[in-house]
C-alpha positions in Angstrom: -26.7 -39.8 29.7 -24.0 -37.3 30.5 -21.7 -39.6 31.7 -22.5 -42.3 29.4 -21.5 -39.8 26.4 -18.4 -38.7 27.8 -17.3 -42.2 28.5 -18.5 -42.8 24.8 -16.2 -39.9 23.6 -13.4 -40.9 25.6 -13.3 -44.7 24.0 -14.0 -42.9 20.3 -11.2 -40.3 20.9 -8.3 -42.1 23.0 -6.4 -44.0 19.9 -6.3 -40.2 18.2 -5.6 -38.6 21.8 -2.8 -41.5 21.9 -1.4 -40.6 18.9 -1.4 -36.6 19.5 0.5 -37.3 22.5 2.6 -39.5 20.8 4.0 -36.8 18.2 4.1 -34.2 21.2 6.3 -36.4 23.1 8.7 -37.7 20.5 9.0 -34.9 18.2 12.3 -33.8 19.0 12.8 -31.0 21.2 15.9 -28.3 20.0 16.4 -25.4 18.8 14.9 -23.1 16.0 18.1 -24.1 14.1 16.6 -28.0 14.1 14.5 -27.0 11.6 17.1 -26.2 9.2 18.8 -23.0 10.4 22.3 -22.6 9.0 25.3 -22.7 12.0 24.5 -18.9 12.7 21.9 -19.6 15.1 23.6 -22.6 16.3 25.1 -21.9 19.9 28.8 -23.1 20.7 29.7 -23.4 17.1 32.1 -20.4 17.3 30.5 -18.8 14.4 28.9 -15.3 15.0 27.2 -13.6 12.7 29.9 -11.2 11.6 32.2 -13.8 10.5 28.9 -16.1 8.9 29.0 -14.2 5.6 25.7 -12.7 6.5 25.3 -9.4 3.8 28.4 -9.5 2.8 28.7 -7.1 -0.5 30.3 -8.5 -3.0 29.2 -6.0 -6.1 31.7 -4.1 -7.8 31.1 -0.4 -7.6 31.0 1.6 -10.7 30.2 4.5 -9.6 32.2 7.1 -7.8 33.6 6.5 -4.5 32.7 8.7 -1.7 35.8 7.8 -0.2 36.1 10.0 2.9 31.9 9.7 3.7 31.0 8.3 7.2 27.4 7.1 8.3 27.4 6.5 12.1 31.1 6.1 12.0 31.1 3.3 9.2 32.7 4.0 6.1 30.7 4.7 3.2 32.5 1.5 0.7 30.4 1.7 -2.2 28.7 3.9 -4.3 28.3 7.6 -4.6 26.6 9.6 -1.5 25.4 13.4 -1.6 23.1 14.2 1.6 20.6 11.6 0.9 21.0 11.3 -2.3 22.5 6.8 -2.9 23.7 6.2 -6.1 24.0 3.0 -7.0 24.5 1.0 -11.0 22.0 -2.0 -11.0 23.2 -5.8 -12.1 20.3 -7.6 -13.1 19.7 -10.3 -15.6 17.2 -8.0 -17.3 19.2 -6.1 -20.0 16.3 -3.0 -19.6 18.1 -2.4 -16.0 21.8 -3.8 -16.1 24.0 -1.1 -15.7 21.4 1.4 -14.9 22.5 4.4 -12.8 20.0 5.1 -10.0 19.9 7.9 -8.0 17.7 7.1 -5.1 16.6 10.1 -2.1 17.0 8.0 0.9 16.2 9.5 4.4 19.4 8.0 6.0 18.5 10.1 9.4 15.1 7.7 9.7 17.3 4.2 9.6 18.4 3.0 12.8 21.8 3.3 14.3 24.6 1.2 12.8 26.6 -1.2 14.6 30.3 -0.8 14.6 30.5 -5.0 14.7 29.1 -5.6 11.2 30.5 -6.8 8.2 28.7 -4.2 6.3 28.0 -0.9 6.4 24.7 1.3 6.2 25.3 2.3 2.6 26.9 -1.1 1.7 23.1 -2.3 3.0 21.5 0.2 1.1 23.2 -0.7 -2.0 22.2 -4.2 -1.7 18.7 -3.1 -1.0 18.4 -1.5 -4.0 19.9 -3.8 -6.4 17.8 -6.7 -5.0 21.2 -9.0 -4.3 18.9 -11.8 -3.8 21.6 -13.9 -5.4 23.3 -14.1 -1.7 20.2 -15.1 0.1 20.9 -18.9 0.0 21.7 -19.5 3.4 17.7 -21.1 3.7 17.8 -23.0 0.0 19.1 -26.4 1.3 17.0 -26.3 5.0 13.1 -26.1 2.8 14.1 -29.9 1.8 15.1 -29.8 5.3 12.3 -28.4 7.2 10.0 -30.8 4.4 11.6 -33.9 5.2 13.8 -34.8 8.5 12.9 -31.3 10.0 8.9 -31.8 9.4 7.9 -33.3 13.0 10.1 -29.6 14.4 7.7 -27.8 11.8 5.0 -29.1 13.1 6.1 -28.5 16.2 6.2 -24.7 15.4 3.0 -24.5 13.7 1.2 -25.6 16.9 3.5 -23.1 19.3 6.4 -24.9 21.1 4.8 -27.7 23.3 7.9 -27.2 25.9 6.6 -23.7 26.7 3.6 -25.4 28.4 2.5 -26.3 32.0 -0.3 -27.5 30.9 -0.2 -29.5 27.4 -3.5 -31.4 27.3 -5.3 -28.1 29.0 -3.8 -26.2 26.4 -4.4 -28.4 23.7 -8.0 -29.0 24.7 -8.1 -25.4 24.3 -7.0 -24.6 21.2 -7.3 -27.2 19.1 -11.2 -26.6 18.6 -10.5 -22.7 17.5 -7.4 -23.9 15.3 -9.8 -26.3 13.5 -12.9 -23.8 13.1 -10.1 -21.0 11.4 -9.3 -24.0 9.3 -12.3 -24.7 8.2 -13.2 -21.2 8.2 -10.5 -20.2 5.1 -10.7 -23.6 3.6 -14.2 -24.8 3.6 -14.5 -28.4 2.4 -17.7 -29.7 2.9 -18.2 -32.8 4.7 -14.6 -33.1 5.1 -14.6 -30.0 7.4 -17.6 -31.7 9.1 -15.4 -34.7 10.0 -12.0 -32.7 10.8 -14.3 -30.8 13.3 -16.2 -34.0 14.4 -12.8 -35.4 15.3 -11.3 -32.5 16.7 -14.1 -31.9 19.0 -13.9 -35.6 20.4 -10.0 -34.4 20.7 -10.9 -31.5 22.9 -12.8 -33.2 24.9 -11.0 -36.1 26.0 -7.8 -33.9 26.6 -9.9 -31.2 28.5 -11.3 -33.9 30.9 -8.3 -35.5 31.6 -6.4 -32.0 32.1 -9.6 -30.8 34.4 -8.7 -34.6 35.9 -5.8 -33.6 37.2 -4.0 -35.3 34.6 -1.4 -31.8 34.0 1.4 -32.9 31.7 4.0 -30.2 32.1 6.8 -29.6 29.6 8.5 -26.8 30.7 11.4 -28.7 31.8 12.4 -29.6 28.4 12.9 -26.2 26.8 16.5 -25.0 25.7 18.1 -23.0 28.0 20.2 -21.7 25.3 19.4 -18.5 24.0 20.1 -16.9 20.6 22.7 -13.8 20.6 21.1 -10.7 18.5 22.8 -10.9 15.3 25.3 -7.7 14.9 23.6 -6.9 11.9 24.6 -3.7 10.1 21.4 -2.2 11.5 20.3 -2.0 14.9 16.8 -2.3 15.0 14.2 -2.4 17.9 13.4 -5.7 19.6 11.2 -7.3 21.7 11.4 -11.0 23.7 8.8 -12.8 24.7 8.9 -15.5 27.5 6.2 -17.7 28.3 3.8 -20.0 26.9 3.0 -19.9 23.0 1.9 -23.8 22.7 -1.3 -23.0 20.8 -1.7 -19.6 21.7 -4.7 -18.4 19.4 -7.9 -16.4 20.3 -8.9 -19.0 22.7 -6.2 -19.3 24.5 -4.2 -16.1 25.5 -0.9 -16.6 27.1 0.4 -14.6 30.2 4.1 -13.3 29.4 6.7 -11.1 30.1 8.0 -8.7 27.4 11.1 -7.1 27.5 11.3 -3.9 24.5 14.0 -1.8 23.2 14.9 0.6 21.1 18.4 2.1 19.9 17.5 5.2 18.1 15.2 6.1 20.7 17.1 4.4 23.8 13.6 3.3 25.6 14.0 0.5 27.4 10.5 -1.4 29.0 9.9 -4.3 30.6 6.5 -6.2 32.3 4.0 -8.6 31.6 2.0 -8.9 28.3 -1.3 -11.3 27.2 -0.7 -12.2 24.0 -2.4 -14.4 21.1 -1.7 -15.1 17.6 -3.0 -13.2 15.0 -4.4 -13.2 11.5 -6.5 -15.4 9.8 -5.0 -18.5 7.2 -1.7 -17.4 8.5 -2.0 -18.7 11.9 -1.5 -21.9 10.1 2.4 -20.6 9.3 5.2 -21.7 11.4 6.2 -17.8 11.8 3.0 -16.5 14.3 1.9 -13.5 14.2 1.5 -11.8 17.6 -1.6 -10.0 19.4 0.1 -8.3 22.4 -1.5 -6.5 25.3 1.0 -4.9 27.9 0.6 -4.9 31.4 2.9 -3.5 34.4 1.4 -6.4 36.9 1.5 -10.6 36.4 -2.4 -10.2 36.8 -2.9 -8.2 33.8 -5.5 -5.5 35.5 -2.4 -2.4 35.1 -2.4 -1.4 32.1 0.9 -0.4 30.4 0.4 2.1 27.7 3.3 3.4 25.7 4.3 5.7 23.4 5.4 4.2 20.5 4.5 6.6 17.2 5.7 10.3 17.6 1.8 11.5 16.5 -0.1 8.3 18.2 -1.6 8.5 21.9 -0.4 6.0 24.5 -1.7 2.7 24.1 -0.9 -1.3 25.3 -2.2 -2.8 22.5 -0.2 -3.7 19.3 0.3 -6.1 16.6 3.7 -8.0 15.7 4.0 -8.7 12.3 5.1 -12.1 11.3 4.9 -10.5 7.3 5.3 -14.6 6.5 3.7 -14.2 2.9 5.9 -11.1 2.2 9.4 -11.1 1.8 9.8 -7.1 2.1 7.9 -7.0 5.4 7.2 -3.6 3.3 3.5 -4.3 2.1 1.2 -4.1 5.2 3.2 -0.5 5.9 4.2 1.1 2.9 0.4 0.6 1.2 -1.2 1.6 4.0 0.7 4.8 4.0 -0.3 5.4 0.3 -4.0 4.7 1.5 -3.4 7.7 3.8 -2.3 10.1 1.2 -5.4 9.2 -0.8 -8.1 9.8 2.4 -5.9 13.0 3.3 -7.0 14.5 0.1 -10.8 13.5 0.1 -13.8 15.8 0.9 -15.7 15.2 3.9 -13.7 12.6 6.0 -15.9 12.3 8.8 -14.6 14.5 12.0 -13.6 11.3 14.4 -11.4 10.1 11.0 -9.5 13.2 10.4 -8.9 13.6 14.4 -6.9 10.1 14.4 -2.8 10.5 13.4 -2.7 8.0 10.3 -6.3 9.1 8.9 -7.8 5.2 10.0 -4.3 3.7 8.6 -1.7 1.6 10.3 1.8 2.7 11.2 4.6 0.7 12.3 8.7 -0.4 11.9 10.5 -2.7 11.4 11.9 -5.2 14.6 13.5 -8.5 15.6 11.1 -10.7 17.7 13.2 -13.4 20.6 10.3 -16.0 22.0 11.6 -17.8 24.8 15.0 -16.8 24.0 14.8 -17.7 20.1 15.0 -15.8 17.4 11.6 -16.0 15.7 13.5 -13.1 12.7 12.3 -9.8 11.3 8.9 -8.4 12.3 7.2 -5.0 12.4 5.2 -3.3 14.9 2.1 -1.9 14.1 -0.3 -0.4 15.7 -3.8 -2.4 16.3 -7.0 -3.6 14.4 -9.8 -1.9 16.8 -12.1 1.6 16.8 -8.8 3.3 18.2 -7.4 3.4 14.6 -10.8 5.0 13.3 -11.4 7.7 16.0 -14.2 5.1 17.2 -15.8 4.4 20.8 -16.5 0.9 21.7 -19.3 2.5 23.8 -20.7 4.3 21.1 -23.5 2.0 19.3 -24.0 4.4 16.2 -19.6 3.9 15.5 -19.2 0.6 13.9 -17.1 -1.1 12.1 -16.7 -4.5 10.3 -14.5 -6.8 8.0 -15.1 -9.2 5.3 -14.3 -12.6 7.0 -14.7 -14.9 4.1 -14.2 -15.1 0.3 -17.9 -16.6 -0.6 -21.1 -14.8 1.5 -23.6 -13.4 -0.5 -24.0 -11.1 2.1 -20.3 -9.7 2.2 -20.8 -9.8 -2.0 -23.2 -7.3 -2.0 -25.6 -10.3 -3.5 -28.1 -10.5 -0.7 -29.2 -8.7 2.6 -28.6 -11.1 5.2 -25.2 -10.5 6.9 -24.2 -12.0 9.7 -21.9 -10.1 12.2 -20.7 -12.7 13.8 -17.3 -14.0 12.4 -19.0 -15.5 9.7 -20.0 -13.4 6.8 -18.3 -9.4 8.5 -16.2 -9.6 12.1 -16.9 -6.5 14.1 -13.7 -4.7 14.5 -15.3 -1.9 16.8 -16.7 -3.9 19.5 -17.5 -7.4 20.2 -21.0 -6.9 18.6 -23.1 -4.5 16.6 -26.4 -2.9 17.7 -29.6 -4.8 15.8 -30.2 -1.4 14.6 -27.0 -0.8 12.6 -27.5 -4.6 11.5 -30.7 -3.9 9.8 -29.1 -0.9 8.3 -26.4 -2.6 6.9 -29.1 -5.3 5.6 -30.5 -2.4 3.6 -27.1 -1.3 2.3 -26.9 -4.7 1.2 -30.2 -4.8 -0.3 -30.0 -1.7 -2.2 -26.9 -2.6 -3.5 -28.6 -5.6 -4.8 -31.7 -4.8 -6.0 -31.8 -1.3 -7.3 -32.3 -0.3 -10.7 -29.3 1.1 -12.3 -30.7 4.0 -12.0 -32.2 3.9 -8.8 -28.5 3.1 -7.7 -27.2 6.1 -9.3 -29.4 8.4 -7.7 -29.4 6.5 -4.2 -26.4 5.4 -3.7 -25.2 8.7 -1.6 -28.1 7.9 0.6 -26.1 4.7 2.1 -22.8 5.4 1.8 -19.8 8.1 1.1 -19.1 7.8 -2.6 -15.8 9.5 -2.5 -14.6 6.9 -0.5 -15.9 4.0 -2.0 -14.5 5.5 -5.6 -11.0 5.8 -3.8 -11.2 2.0 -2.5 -12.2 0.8 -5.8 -8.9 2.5 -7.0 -6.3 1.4 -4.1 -7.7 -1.9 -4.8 -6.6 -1.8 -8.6 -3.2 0.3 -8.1 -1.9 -1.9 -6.1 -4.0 -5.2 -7.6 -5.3 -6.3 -3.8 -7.2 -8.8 -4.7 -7.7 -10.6 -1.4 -9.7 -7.0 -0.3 -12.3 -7.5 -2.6 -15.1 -9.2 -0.3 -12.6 -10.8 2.5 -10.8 -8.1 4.2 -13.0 -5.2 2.8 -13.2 -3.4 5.7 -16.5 -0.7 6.4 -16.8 2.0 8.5 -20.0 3.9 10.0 -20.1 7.0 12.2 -24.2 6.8 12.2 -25.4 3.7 13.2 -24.9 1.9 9.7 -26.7 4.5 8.0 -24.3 5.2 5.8 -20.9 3.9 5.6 -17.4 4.4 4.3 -14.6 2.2 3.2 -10.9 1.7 4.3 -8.1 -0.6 3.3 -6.1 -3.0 6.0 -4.8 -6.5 5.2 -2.2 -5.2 2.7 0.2 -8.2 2.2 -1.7 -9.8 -0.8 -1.1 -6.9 -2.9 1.5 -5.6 -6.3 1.8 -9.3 -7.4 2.3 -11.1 -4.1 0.4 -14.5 -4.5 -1.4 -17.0 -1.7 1.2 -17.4 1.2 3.6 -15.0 -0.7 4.4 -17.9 -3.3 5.8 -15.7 -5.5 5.3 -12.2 -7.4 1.8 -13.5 -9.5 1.8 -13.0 -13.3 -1.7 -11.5 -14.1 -0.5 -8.5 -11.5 -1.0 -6.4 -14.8 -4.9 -7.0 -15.4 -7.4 -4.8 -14.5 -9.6 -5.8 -11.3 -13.4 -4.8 -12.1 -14.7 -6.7 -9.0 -16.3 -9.6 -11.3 -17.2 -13.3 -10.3 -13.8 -15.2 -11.0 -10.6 -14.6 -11.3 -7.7 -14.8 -8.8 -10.1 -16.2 -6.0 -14.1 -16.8 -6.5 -15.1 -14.1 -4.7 -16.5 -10.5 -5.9 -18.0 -7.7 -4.8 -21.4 -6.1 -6.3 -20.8 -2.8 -4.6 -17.7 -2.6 -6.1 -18.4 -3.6 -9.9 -21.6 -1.5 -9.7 -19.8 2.2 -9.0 -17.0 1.0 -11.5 -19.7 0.2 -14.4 -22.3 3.5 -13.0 -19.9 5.9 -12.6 -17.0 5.7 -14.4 -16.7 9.5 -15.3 -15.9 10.0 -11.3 -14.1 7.2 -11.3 -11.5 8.4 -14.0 -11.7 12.2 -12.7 -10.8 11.0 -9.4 -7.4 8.9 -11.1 -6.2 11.8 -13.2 -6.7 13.9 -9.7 -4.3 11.4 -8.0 -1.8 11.2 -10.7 -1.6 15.1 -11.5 -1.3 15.9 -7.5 1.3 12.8 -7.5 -0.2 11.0 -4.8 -0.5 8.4 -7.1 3.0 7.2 -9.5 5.4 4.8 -10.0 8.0 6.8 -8.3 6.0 8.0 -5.7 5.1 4.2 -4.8 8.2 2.7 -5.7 10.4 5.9 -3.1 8.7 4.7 -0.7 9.7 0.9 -0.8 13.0 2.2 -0.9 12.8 4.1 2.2 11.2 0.8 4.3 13.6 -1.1 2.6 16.6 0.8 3.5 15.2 1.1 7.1 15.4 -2.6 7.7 18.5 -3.5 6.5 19.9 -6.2 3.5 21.4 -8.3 6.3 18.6 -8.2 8.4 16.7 -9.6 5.6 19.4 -12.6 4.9 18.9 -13.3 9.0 15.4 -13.6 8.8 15.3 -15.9 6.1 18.0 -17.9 7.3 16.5 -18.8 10.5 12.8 -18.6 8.8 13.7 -21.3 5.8 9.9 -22.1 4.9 9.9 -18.3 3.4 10.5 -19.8 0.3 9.5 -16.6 -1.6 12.7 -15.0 -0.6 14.0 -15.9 -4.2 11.6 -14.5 -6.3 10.9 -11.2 -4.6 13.3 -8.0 -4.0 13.0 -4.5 -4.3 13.4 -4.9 -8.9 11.1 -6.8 -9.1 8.4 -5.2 -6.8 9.5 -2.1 -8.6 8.6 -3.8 -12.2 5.2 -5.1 -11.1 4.1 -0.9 -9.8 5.4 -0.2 -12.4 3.1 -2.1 -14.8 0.4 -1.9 -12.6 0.5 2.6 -13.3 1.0 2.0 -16.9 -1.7 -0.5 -17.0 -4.0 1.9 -15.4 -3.2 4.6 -17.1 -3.7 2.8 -20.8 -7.2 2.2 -18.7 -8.1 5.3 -17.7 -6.3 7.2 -20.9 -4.2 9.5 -18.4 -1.8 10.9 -20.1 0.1 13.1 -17.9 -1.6 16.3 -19.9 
């Protein structure tokens, strides 16, 4: 019956195997630039990217000229400079701004070294940082209608990993495609729909896999460019790291043996060996730009492990994330929010011991880098460190340290509605180790349940019993000063140093946040309501753990927010200084080459440093008319 099955499967599945094939084979194979890059990236064009235009400044300066001011050798050609004290005047079409004098406090020693080949200097950069000169990012307008129309089988190409880095197509395709399909369906549930995509795509699998196993091995290599992209001489250097090897559907299934080759300028480290590496992320994996899962090896085998030092205050490790930041334009999100996430856990009572002995307090850290894959530029990244029990002082060993994730926008379970969670990739992911004990599953079941169930009263009183309410009350607020709506249920991420007895909460995934809309669409216009957790809204999710401490204890709630605000943890300058800084870090040119060579980041044109400015802004003032701070 076995047989009979297979040879069933093969008959049902060759026209749509033929067809796969047929789009691997044909789709033409070229250079990132085929899918719409401006000549910059084109090699042999005689164009380099000093002379491309790339961050050019153009804006006047109106203020005074600090004519005989070097950075790194550059001179300084607009604007005013006083230690680290940039000031710039603002153009914008909004009369409330144009023609503003800003003085910004920029730590110019923490951005990169210049580069004595660009056509604009480190001020020039930061100038243009600051005033949000999106009106000179149009080098990727033309290539979306590009990449949409003519360019669409080479955007395909890139969404599945470049088919020419393969030995083994069908193999790898066999694979994936299974895992690809199940994340699919996973974000995007669809009913019986989803049944058939995965009904197909498992015929698919099959028939590829037993013809690979077969001996049938269809290897591509041979038609990969051999030309490779020159590092743009951008007027900051930043850190970069190549990849070479096979990314041709490259997720969790399917790691990839490569060899990665890392440097940095400011620092001068230079290292070079062997890395497994996967995409990352969730709905994202779907993008063109992948995100990266790398681990880094000295040996081809991957059994030495290569641990570096790449945070002044983190251990060694060989295990990091590369940031793809494809739904935000800044790249400043995941980082900057995460370090305001910090500040609020620094000042909390009774952060469990294994927290507060970790360097970021459970958040991520990272900076800003280019990214090569087999030799092309793949744009601007950052490096952060990794999603595991490192980040939250946790042993995998250790049953009674756990921690899990929201996976989905719609289990009762990860809603607080109903204690039967799954731990399995479904309702939570475990973030700690690859499973949790059945102990600290039932426990969680009775968070769950109480959170449910209880009596208003009962929840009052019991609450502390099941988890840490401090840090539950300072969740509920990151989620609302910085309107992260995608944290709510999916994402919400819970930690337990007992066995699931009691538990705390943390923020990560911070890219949907101050406005930012589904795949960074656009800054989103309700960023100025108030988030109580409820069914609706934004997304159809909620969370009943949430809306319950923001209806039963509201006096904490609003103690806790004038806290914030008087100790200035929490403002609009506070927030908004430290976009600036990011910002400034990476560079206005470095921004224009990442969109130019990334042209499906069609957000570039409504997002910039103004108008993430405008929505924290709003977002303050809107909780402060909610919580009637008033500064006194």
């Amino acid at each position: 019956m076995e047989g009979y099955s297979l040879n069933k499967r093969l008959f049902m599945g060759a026209g749509i195997t033929g067809l796969a094939l047929a789009v691997l084979t044909f789709t033409p194979v070229s250079t990132q630039a085929d899918i719409g890059s401006s000549s910059i990236m084109e090699p042999g064009q005689g164009v380099t990217p000093t002379t491309a235009g790339i961050g050019k400044s153009t804006i006047v300066a109106t203020g005074d000229y600090a004519k005989n001011t070097t950075v790194d050798n550059l001179p300084v050609k607009t604007q005013s400079v006083e230690g680290n004290q940039v000031t710039v005047t603002v153009h914008s079409d909004d009369p409330n701004l144009n023609g503003k004098t800003i003085t910004k406090n920029v730590d110019l020693s923490s951005i990169y070294p210049g580069n004595d080949n660009s056509a604009q200097s480190l001020l020039d950069s930061v100038n243009d940082i600051i005033n949000g000169s999106l009106d000179k990012m149009v080098q990727g307008r033309p290539n979306v209608i590009s990449a949409l129309t003519i360019g669409l089988p080479q955007t395909v190409l890139n969404m599945l990993g470049n088919v020419t880095s393969s030995s083994d197509v069908l193999g790898d395709f066999s694979r994936g495609l299974t895992s690809i399909i199940d994340q699919f369906n996973t974000q995007f549930p669809m009913g019986i729909i989803s049944t058939g995509i995965s009904a197909v795509g498992s015929v698919v699998s099959d028939v590829t896999g037993y013809i690979s196993k077969s001996g049938g091995k269809v290897d591509l290599t041979g038609l990969q460019s051999k030309t490779e992209d020159k590092v743009p001489e951008n007027s900051t250097k930043l850190p970069i790291m190549k990849l070479s090897g096979n990314e041709f559907l490259a997720d969790k299934s399917n790691h990839s043996t490569m060899t990665f080759d890392y440097s940095d300028p400011k620092t001068g480290k230079d290292e070079k060996g062997y890395a497994e590496v996967n995409w990352s992320g969730s709905s994202t994996q779907l993008l063109p730009k992948k995100s990266y899962k790398v681990k880094l090896f000295k040996d081809q085998q991957l059994t030495d492990k290569l641990k570096l030092k790449l945070f002044a205050d983190a251990k060694k490790d060989n295990t990091y994330q590369l940031k793809a930041n494809e739904t935000d334009p800044t790249m400043a999100r995941n980082l900057v929010n995460a370090g305001i996430w910090k500040s609020m856990v620094s000042s909390e009572q009774n952060v469990p011991e294994e927290l507060k002995s970790t360097p970021n307090l459970g958040s991520v850290e990272g900076f800003p880098m280019l990214v090569f894959v087999n030799g092309k530029g793949r744009g601007l990244y950052t490096l952060t460190t990794d999603k595991s029990g490192d980040l939250w002082g946790m042993d995998k060993k250790n049953p009674d340290q756990v921690a899990i994730q929201g996976n989905v926008n719609s289990a009762p379970a990860e809603m607080f509605d109903k204690g039967n969670a799954k731990v399995d990739d479904t309702d939570f992911s475990s973030e700690n180790s690859d499973t949790i004990s059945d102990s600290a599953k039932n426990n969680l079941n009775d968070f769950i349940t109480f959170v449910s169930n209880s009596s208003d009263q009962s929840f009052k009183e019991g609450l502390s019993h099941y988890a840490n309410i401090d840090s539950i009350i300072d969740y509920y607020l990151f989620v609302n000063i910085l309107g992260a709506y995608d944290q709510i249920a999916k994402n919400a991420t819970y930690l337990s140093y007992d066995g699931g007895k009691t538990w705390r909460m943390t923020a990560y995934d911070n890219d949907l946040t101050l406005g930012n809309y589904i795949f960074g669409l656009g800054i989103n216009e309700p960023y100025a309501m108030y988030y109580n957790a409820a069914r609706g809204g934004l997304f159809p999710s909620h969370n009943t753990l949430l809306r319950r401490v923001a209806q039963l204890f509201g006096p904490q709630i609003t103690a806790r927010y004038d806290q914030l605000r008087k100790s200035d943890v929490i403002s609009a300058d506070t927030i908004n200084n430290q976009y600036v800084d990011f910002m400034s870090k990476v560079g206005y040119d470095n921004y224009t080459y990442d969109q130019d060579i990334n042209p499906l980041e069609i957000n570039q044109y409504t997002q910039g440093l103004p108008a993430l400015q405008k929505v924290v802004t709003q977002r303050i003032q809107t909780l402060d008319n909610h919580f009637g701070y008033t500064g006194n």
